[in-house]
N, CA, C and O atoms as a Tripos MOL2 file, in Angstrom:
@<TRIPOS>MOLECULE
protein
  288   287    72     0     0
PROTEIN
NO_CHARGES

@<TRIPOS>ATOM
      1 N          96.6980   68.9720  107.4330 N.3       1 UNK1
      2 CA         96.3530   69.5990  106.1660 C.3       1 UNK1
      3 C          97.0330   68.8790  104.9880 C.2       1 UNK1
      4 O          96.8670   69.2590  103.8290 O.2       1 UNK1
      5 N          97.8530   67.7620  105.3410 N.am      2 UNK2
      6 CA         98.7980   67.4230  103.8250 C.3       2 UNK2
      7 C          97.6130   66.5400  103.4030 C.2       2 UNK2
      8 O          98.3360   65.6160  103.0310 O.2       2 UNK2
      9 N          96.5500   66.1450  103.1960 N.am      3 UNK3
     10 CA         96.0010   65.8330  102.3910 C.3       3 UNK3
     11 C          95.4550   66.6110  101.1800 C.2       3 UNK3
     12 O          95.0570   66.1240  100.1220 O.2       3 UNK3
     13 N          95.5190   68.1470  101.5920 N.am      4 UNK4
     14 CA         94.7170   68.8640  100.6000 C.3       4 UNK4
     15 C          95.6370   70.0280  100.1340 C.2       4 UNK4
     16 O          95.2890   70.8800   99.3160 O.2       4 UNK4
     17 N          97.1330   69.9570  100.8900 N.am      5 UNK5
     18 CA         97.8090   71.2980  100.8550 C.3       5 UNK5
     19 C          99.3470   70.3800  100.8660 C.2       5 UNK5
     20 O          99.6580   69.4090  101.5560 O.2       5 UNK5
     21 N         100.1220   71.1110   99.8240 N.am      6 UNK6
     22 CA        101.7080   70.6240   99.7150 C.3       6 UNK6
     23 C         102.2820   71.6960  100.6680 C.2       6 UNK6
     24 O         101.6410   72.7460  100.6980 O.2       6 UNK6
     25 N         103.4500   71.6100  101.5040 N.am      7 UNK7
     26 CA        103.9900   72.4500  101.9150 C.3       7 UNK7
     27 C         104.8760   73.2910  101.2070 C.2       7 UNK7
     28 O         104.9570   73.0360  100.0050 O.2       7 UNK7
     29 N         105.7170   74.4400  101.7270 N.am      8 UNK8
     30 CA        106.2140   75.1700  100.7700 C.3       8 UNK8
     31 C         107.5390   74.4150   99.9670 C.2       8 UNK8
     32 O         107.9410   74.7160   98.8430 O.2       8 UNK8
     33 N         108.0390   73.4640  100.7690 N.am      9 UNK9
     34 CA        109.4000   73.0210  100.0860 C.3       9 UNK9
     35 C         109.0570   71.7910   98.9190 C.2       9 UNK9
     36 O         109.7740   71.3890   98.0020 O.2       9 UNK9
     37 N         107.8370   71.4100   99.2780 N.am     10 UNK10
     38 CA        106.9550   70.4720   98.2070 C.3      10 UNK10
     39 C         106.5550   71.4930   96.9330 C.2      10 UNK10
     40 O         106.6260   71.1690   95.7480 O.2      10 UNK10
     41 N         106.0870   72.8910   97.4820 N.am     11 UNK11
     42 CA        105.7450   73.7760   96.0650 C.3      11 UNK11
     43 C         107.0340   73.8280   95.3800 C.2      11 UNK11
     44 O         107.1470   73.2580   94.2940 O.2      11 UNK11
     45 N         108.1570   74.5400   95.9770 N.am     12 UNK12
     46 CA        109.5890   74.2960   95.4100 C.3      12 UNK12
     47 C         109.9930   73.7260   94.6300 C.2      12 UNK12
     48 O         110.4290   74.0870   93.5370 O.2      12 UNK12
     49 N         109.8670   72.2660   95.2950 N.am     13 UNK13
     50 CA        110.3070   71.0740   93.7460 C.3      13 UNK13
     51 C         109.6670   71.1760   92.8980 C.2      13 UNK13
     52 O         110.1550   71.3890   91.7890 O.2      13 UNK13
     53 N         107.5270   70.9970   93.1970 N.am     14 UNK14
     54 CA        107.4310   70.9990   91.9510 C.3      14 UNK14
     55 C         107.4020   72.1200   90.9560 C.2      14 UNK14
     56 O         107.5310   71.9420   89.7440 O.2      14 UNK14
     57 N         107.2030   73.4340   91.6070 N.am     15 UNK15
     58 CA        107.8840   74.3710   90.4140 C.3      15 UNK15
     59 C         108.9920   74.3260   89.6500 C.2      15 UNK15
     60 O         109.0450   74.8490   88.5370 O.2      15 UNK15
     61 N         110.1890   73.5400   90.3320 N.am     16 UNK16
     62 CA        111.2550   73.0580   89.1750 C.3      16 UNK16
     63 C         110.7540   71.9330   88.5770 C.2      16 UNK16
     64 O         110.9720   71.9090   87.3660 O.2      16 UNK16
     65 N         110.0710   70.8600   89.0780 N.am     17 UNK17
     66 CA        109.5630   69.6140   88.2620 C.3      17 UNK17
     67 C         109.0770   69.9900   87.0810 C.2      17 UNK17
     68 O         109.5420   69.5650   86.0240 O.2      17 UNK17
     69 N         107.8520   71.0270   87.1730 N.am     18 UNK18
     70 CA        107.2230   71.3350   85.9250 C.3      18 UNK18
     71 C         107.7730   71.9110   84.9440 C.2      18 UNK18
     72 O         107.5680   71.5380   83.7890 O.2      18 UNK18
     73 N         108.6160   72.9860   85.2740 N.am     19 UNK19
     74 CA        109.8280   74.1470   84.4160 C.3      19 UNK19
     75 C         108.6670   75.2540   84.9320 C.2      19 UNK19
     76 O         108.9160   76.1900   84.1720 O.2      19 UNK19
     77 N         107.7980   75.5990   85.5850 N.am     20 UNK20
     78 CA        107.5140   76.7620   85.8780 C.3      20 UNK20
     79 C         108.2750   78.2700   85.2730 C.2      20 UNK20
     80 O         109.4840   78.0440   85.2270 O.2      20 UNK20
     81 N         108.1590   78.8370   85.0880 N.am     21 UNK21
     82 CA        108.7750   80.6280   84.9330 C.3      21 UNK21
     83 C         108.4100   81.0380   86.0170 C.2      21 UNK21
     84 O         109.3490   81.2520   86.7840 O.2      21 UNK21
     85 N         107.2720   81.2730   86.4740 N.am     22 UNK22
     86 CA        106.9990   81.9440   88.1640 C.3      22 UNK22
     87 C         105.7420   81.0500   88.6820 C.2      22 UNK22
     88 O         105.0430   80.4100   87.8960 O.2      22 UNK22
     89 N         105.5370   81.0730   90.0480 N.am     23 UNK23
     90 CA        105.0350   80.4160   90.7360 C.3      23 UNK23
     91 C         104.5840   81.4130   92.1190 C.2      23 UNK23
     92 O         105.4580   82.1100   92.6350 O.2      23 UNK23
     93 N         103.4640   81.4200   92.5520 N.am     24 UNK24
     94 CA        102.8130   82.2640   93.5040 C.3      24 UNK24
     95 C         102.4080   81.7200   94.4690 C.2      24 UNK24
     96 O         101.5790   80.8390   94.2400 O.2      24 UNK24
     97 N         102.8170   81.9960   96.0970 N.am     25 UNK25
     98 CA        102.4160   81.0630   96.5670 C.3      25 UNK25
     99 C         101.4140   81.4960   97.4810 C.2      25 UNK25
    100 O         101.2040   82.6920   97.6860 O.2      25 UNK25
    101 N         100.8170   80.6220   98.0140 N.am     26 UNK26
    102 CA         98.9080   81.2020   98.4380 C.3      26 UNK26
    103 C          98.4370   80.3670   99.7510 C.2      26 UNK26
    104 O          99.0210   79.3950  100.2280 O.2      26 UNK26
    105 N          97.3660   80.9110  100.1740 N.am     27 UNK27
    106 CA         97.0700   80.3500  101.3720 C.3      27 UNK27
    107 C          97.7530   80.4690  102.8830 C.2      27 UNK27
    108 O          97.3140   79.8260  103.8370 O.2      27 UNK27
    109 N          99.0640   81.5200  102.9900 N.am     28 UNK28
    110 CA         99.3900   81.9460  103.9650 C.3      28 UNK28
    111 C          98.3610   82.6510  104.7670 C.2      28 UNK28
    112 O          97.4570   83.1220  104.0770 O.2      28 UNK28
    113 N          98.2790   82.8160  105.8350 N.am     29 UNK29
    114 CA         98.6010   83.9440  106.7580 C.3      29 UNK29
    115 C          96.7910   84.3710  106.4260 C.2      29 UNK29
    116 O          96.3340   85.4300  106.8550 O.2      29 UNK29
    117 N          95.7630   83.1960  105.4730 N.am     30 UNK30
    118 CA         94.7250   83.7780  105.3220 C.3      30 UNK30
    119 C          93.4350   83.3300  106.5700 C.2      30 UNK30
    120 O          92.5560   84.1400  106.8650 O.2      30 UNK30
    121 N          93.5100   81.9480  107.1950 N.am     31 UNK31
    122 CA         92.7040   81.9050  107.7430 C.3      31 UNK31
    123 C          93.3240   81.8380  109.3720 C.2      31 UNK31
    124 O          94.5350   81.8950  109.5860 O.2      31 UNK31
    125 N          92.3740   81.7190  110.3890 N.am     32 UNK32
    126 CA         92.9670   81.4600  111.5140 C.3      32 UNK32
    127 C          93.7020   80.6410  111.8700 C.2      32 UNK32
    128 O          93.8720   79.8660  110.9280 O.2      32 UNK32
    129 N          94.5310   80.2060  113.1250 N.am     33 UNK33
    130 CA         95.1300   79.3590  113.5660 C.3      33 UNK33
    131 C          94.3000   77.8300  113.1130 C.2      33 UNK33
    132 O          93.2300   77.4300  113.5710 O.2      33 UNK33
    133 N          95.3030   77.0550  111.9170 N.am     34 UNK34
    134 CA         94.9140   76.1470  111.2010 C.3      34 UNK34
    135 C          95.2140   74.5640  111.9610 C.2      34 UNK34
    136 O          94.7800   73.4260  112.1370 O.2      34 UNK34
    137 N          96.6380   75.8060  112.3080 N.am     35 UNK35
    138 CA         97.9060   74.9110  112.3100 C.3      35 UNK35
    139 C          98.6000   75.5820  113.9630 C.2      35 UNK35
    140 O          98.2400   76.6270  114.5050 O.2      35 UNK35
    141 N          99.7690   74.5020  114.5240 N.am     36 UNK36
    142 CA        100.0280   75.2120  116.1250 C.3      36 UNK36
    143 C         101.0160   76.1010  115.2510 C.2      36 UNK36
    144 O         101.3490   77.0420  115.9720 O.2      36 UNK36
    145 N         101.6610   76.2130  113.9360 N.am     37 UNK37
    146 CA        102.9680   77.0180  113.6350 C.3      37 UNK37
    147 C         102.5820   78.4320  113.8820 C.2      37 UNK37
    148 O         101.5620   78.5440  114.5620 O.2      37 UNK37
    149 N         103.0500   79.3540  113.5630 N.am     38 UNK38
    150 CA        102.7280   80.9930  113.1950 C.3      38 UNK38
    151 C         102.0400   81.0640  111.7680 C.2      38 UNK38
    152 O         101.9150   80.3300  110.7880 O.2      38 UNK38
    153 N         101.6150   82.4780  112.2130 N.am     39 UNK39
    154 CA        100.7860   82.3080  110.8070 C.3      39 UNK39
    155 C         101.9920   82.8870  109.7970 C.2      39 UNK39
    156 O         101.8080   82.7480  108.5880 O.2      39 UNK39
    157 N         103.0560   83.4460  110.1990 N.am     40 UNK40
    158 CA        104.0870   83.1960  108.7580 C.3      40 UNK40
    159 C         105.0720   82.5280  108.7930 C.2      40 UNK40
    160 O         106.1510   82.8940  108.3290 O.2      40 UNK40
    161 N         104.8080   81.1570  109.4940 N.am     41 UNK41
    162 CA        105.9040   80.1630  109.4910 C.3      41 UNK41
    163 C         105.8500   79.9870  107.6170 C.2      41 UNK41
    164 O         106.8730   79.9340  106.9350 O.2      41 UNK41
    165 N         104.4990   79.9210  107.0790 N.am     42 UNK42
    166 CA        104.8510   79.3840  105.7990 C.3      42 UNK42
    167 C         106.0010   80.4440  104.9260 C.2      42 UNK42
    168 O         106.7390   79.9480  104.0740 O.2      42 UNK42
    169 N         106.0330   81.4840  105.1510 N.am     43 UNK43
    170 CA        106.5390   82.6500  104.0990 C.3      43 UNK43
    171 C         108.1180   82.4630  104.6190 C.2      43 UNK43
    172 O         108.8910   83.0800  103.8870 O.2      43 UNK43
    173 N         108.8390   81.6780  105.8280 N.am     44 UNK44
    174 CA        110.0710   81.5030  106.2260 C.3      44 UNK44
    175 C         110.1730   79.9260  105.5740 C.2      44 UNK44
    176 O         111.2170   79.4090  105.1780 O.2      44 UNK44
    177 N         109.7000   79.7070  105.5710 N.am     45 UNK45
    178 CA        109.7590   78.0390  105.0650 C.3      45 UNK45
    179 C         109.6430   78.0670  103.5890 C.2      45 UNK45
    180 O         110.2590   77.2040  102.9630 O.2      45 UNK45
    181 N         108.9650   78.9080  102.9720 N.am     46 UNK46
    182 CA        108.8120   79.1560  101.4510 C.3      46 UNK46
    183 C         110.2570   80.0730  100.9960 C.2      46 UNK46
    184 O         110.4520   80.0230   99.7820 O.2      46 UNK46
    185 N         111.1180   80.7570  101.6460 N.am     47 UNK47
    186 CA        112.2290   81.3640  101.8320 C.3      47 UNK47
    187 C         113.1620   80.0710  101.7970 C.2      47 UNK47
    188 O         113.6140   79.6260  100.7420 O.2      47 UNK47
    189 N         113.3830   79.5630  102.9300 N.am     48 UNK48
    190 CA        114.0720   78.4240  103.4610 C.3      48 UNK48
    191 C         114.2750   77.4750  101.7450 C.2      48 UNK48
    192 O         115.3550   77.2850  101.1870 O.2      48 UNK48
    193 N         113.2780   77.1480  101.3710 N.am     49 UNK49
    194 CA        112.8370   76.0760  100.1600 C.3      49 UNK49
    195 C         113.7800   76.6500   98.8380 C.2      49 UNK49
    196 O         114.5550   76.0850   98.0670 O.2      49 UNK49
    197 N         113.2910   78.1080   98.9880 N.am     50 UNK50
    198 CA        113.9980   78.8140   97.5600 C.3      50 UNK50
    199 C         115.5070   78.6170   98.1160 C.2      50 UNK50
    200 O         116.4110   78.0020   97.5510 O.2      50 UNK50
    201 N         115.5480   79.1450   99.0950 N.am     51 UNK51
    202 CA        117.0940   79.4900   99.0210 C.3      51 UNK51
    203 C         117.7880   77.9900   98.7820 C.2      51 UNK51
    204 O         118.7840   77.9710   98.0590 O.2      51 UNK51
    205 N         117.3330   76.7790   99.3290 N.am     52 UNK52
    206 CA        118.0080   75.3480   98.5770 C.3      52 UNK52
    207 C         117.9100   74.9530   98.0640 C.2      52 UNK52
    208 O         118.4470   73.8480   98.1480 O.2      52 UNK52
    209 N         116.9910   75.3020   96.6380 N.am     53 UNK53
    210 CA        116.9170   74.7500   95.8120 C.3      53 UNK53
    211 C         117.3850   76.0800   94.6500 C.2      53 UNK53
    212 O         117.3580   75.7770   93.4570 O.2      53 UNK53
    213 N         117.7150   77.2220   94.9550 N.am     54 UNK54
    214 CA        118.9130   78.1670   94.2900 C.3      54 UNK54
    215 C         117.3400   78.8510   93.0220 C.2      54 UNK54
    216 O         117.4070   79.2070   91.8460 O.2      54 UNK54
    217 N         116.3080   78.7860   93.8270 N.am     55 UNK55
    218 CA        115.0450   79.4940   93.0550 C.3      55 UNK55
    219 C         114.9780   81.1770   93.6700 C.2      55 UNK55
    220 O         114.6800   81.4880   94.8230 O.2      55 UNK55
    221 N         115.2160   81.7930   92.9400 N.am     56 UNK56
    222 CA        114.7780   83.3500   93.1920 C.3      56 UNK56
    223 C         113.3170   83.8750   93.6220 C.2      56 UNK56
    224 O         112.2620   83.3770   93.2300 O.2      56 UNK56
    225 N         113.3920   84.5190   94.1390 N.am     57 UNK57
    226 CA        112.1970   85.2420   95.1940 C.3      57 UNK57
    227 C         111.2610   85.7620   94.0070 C.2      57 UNK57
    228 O         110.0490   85.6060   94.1580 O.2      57 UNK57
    229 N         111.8460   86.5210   92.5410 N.am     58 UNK58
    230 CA        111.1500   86.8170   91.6380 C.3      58 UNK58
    231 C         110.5840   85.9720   90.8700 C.2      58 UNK58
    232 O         109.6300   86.2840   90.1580 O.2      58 UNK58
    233 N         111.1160   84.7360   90.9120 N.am     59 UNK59
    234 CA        110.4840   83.2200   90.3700 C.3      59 UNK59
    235 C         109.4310   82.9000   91.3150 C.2      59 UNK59
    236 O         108.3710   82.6320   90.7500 O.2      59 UNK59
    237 N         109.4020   82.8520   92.4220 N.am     60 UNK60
    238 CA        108.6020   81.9940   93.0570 C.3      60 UNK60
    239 C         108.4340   82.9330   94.6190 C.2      60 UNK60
    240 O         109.0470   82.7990   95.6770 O.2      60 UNK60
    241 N         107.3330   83.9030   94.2210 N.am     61 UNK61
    242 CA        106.5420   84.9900   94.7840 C.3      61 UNK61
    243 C         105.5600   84.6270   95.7780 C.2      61 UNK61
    244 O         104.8790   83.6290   95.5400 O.2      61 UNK61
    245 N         105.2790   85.5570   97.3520 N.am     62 UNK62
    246 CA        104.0310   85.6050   97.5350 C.3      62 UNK62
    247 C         103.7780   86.7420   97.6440 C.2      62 UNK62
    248 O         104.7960   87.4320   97.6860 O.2      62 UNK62
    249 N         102.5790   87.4510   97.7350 N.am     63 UNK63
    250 CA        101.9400   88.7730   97.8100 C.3      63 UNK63
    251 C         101.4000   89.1630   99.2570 C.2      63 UNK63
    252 O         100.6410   88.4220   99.8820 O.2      63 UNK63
    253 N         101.7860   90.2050   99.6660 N.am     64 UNK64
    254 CA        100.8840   90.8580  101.1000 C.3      64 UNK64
    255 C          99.9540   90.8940  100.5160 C.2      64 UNK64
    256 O          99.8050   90.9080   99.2940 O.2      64 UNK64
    257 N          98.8370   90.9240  101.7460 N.am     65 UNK65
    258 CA         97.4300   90.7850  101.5880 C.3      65 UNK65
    259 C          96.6750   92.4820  101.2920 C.2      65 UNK65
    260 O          96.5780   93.3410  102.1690 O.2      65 UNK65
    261 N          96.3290   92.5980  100.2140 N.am     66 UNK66
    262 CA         96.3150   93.6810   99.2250 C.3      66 UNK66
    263 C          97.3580   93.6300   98.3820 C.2      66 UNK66
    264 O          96.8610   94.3790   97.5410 O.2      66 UNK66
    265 N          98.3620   93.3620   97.9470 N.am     67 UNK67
    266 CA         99.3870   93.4790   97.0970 C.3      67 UNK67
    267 C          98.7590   93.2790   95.6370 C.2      67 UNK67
    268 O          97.6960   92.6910   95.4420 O.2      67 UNK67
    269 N          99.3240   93.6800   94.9290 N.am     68 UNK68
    270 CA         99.0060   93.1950   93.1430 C.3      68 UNK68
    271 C         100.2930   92.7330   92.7570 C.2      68 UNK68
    272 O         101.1980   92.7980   93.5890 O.2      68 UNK68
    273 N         100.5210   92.2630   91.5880 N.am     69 UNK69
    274 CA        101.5770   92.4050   90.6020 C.3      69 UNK69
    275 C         101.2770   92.2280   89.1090 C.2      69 UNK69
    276 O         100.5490   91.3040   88.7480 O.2      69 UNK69
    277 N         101.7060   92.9110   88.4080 N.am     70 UNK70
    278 CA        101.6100   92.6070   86.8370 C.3      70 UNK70
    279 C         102.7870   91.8960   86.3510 C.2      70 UNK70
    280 O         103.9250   92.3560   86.2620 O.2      70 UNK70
    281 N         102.4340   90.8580   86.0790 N.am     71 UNK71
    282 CA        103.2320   89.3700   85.3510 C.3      71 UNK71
    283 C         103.2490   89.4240   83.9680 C.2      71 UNK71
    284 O         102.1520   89.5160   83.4160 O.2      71 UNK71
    285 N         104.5640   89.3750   83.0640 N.am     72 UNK72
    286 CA        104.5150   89.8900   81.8070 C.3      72 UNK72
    287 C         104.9920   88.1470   81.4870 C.2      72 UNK72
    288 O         105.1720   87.7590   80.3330 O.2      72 UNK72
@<TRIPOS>BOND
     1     1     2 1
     2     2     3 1
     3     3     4 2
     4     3     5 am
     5     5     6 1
     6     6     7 1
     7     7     8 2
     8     7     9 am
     9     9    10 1
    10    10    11 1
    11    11    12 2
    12    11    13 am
    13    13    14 1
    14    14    15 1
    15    15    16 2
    16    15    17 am
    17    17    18 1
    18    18    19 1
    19    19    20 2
    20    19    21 am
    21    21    22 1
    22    22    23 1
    23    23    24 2
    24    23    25 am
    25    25    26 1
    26    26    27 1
    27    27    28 2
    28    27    29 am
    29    29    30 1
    30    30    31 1
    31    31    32 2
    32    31    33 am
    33    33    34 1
    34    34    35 1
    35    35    36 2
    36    35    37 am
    37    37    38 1
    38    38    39 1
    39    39    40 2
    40    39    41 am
    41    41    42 1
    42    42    43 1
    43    43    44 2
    44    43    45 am
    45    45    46 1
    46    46    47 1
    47    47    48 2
    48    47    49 am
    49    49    50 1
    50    50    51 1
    51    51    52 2
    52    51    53 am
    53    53    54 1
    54    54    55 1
    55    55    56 2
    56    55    57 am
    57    57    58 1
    58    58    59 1
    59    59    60 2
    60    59    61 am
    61    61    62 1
    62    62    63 1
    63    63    64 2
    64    63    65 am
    65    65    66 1
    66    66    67 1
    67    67    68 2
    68    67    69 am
    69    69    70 1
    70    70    71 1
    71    71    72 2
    72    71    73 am
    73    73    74 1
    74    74    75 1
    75    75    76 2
    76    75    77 am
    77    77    78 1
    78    78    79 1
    79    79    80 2
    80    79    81 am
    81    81    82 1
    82    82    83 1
    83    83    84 2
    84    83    85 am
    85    85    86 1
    86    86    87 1
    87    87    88 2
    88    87    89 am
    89    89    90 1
    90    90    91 1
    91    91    92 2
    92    91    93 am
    93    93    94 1
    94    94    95 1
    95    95    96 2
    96    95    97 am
    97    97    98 1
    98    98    99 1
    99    99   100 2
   100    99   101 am
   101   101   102 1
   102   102   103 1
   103   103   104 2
   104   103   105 am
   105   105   106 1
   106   106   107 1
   107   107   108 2
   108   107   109 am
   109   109   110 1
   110   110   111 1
   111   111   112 2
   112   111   113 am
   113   113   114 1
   114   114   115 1
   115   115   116 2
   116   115   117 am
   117   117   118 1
   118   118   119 1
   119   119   120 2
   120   119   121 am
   121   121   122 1
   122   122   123 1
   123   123   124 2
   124   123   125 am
   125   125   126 1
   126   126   127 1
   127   127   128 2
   128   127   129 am
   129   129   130 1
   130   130   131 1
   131   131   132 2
   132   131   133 am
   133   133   134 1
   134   134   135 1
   135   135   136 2
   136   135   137 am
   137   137   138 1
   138   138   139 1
   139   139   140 2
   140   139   141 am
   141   141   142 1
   142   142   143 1
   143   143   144 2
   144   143   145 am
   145   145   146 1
   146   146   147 1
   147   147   148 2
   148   147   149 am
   149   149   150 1
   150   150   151 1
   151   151   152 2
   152   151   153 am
   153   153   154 1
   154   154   155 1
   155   155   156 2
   156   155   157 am
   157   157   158 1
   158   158   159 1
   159   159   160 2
   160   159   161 am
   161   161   162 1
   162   162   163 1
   163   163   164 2
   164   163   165 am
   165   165   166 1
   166   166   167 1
   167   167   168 2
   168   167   169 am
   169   169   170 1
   170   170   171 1
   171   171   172 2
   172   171   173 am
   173   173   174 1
   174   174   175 1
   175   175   176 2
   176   175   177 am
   177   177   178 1
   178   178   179 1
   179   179   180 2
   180   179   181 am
   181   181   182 1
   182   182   183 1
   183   183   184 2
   184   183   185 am
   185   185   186 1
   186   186   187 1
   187   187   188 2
   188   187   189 am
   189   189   190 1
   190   190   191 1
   191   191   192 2
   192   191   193 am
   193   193   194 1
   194   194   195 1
   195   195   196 2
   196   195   197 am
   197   197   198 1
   198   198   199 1
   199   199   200 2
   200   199   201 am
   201   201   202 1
   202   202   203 1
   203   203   204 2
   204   203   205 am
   205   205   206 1
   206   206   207 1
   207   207   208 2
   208   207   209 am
   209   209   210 1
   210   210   211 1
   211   211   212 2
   212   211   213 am
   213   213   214 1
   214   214   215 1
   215   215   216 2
   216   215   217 am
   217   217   218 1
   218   218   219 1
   219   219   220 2
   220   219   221 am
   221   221   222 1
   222   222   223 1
   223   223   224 2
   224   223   225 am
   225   225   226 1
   226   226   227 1
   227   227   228 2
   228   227   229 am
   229   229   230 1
   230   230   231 1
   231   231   232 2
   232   231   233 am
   233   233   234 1
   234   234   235 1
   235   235   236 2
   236   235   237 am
   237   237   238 1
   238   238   239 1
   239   239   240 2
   240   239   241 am
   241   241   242 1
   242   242   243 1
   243   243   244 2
   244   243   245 am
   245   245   246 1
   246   246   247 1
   247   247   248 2
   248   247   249 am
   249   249   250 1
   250   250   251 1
   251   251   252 2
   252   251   253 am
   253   253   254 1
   254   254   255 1
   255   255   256 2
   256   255   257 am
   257   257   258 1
   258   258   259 1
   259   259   260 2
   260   259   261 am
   261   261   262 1
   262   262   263 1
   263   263   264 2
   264   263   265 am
   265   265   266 1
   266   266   267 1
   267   267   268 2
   268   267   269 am
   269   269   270 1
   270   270   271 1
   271   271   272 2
   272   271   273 am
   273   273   274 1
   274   274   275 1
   275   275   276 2
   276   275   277 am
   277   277   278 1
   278   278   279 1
   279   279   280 2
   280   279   281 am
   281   281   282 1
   282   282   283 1
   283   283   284 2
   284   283   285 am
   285   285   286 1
   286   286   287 1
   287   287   288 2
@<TRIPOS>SUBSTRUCTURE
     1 UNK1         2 RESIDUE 1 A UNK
     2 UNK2         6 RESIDUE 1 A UNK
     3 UNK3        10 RESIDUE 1 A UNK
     4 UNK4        14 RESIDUE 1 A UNK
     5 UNK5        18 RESIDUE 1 A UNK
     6 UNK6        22 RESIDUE 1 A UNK
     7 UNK7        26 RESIDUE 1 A UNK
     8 UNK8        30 RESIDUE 1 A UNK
     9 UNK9        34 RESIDUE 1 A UNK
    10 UNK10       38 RESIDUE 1 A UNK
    11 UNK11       42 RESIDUE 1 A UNK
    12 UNK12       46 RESIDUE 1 A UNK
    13 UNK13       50 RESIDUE 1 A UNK
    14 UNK14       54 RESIDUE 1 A UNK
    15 UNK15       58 RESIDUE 1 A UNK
    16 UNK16       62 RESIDUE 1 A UNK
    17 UNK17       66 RESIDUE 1 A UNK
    18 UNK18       70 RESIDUE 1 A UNK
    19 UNK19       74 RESIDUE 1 A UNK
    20 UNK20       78 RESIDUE 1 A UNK
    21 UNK21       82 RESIDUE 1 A UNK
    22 UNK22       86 RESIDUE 1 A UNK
    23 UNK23       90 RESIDUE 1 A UNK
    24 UNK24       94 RESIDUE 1 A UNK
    25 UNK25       98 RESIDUE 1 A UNK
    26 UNK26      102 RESIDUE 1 A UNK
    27 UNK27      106 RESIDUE 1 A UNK
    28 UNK28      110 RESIDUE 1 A UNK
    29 UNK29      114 RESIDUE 1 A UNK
    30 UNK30      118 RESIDUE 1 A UNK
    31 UNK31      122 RESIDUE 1 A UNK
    32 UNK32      126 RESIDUE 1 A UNK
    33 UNK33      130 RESIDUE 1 A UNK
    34 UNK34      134 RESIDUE 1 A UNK
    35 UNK35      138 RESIDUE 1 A UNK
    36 UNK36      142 RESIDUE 1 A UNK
    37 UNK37      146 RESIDUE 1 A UNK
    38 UNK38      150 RESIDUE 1 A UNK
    39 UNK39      154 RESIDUE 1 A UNK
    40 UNK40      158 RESIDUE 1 A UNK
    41 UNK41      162 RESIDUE 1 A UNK
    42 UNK42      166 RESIDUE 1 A UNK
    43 UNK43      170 RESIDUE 1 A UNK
    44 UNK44      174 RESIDUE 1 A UNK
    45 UNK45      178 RESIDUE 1 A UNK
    46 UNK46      182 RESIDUE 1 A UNK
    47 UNK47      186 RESIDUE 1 A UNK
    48 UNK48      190 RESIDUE 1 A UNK
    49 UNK49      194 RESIDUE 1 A UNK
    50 UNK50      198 RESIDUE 1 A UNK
    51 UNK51      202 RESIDUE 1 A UNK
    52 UNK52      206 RESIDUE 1 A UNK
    53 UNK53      210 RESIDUE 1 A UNK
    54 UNK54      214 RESIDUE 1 A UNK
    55 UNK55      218 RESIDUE 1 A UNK
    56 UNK56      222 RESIDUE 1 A UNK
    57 UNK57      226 RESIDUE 1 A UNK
    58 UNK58      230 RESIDUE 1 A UNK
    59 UNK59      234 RESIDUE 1 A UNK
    60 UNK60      238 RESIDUE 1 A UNK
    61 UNK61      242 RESIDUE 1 A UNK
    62 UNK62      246 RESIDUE 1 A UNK
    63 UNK63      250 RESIDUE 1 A UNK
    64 UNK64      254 RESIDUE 1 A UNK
    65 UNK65      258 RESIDUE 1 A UNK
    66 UNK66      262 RESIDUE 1 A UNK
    67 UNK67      266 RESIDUE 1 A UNK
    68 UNK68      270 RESIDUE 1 A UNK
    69 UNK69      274 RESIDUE 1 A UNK
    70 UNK70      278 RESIDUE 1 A UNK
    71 UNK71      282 RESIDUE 1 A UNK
    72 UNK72      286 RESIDUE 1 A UNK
């Protein structure tokens, strides 16, 4: 898939590259087995990414499937 998809520690940087304020991250856990990982290896690896690069969970969000949020 890395031709068409950054992984989560690739979203990481570049949400600090750009100066982002928040960043959402997408494409988990939506289609079938893509990939041999789990389908929420990405949401531990998108964890993993924040926590070393010292980005907060409220910066750089994903949503359960139904979830909303209002972004001010």
């Amino acid at each position: 898939m890395r031709q068409n998809h950054i992984n989560p520690e690739e979203a990481v940087r570049i949400h600090r590259e750009i100066g982002a304020r928040r960043s959402l991250g997408i494409h988990w856990g939506t289609f079938e087995r893509l990939t041999p990982e789990p389908l929420d290896q990405p949401l531990r690896d998108l964890a993993a990414a924040r926590q070393a690069r010292d980005v907060a969970e409220e910066e750089f969000f994903v949503l359960r499937h139904g979830q909303t949020r209002v972004i001010e």
